[in-house]
C-alpha positions as CSV (number, residue, x, y, z in Angstrom):
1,X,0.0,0.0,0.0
2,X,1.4,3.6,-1.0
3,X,1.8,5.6,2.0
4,X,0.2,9.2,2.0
5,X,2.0,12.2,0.6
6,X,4.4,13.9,3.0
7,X,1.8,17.4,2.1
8,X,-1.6,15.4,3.1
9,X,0.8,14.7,7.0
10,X,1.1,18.0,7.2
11,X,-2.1,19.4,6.6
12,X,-3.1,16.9,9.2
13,X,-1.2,18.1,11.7
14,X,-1.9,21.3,11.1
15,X,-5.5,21.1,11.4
16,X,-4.5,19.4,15.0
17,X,-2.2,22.3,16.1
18,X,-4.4,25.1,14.6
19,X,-8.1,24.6,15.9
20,X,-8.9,23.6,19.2
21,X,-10.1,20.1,18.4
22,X,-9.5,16.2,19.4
23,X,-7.8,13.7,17.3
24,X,-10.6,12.0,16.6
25,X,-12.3,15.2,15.1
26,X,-9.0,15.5,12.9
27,X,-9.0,12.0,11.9
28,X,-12.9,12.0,10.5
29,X,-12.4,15.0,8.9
30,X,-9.0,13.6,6.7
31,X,-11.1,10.2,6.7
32,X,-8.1,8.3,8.5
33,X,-7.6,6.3,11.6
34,X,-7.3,8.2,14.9
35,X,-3.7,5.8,15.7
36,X,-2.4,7.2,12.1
37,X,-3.5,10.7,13.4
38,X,-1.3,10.1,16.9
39,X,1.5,8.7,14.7
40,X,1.7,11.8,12.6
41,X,1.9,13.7,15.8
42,X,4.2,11.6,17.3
43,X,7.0,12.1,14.8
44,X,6.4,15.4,14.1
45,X,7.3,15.8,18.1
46,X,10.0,13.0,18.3
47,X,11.8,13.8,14.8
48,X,9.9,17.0,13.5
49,X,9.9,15.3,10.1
50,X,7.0,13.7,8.7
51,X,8.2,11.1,6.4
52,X,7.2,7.7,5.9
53,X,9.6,5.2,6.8
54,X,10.4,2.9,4.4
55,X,8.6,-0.3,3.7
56,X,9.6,-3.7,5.7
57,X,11.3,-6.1,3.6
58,X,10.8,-9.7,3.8
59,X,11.1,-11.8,6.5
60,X,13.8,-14.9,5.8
61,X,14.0,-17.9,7.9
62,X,16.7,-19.4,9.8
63,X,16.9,-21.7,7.1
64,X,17.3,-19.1,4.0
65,X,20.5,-19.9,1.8
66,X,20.8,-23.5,3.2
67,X,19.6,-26.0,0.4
68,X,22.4,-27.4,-0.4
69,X,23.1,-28.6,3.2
70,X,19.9,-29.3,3.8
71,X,19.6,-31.7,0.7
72,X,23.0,-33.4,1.6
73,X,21.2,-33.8,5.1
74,X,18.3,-35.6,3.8
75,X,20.2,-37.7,1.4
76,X,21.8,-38.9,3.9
77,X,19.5,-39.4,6.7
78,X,16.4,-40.5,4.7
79,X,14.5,-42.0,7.4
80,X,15.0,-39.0,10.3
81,X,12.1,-37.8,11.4
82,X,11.7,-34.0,11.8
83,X,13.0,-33.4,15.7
84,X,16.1,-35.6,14.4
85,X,17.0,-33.1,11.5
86,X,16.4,-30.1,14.0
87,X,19.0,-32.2,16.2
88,X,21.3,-32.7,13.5
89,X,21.0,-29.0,12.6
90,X,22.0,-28.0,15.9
91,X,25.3,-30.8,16.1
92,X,26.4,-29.7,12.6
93,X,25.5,-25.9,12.3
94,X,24.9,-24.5,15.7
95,X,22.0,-23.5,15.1
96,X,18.4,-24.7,17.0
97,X,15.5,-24.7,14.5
98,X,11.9,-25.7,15.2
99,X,10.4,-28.3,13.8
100,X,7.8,-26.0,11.9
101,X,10.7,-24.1,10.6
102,X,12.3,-27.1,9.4
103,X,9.2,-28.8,7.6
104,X,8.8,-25.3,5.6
105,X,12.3,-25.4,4.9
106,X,12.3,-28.7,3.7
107,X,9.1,-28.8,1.6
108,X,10.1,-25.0,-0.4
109,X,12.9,-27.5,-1.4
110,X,9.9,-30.3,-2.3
111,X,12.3,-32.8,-0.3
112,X,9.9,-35.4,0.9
113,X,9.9,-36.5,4.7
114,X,7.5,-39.3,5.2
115,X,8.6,-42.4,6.4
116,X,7.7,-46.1,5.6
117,X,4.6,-47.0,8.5
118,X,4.9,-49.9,10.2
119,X,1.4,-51.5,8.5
120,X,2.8,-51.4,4.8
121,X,6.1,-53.5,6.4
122,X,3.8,-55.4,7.9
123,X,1.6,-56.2,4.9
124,X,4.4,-57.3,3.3
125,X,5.1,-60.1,5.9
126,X,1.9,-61.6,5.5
127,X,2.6,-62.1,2.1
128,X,6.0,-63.6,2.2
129,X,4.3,-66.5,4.8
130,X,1.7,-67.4,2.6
């Protein structure tokens, strides 16, 4: 979202310091929200500028720039469950991840961590006797 003109801030603050009024009064007249209205007024007493600050980037994970390792980690531990990744993380890198961080990690790669259930193993033994 495009952030309002550093002109429309000042009228706005203006209109507060000019007339006798509440914030609120200000704010339904320029059609914003009261807490932009208290921002506004906030830097203009903090930094006496009134420009927007400059958009938030994205957030990367603790895992961001790590495929390769992560790929040699799952090649060759195939059958680790999730905590024993996070475990091996920690050993290897020094560095704790959740298990929910991990999973995201792992499946933005598409590497696949299901395991073999015991009941397909077992099915398999039923054959072979009979």
């Amino acid at each position: 979202m495009k952030s309002y003109s550093i002109e429309f801030r000042e009228k706005i603050v203006k209109a507060y310091f000019q007339g006798n009024t509440s914030i609120r009064k200000v704010a339904a007249r320029f059609s914003v929200a009261k807490s932009f209205v208290q921002k506004l007024l906030s830097l203009h007493k903090c930094q006496g500028s009134l420009e927007p600050k400059k958009p938030g980037g994205v957030m990367k994970g603790a895992l961001y720039g790590a495929e390769v390792q992560l790929q040699a980690m799952v090649e060759r531990y195939p059958d680790a469950t999730l905590l024993e990744y996070c475990e091996y993380w920690a050993e290897n890198h020094h560095q704790w991840v959740s298990k929910s961080a991990m999973c995201r990690a792992l499946k933005k790669q598409k590497l696949t961590v299901k395991k073999k259930h015991c009941a397909v193993t077992r099915g398999k033994e039923k054959e072979s006797e009979t």
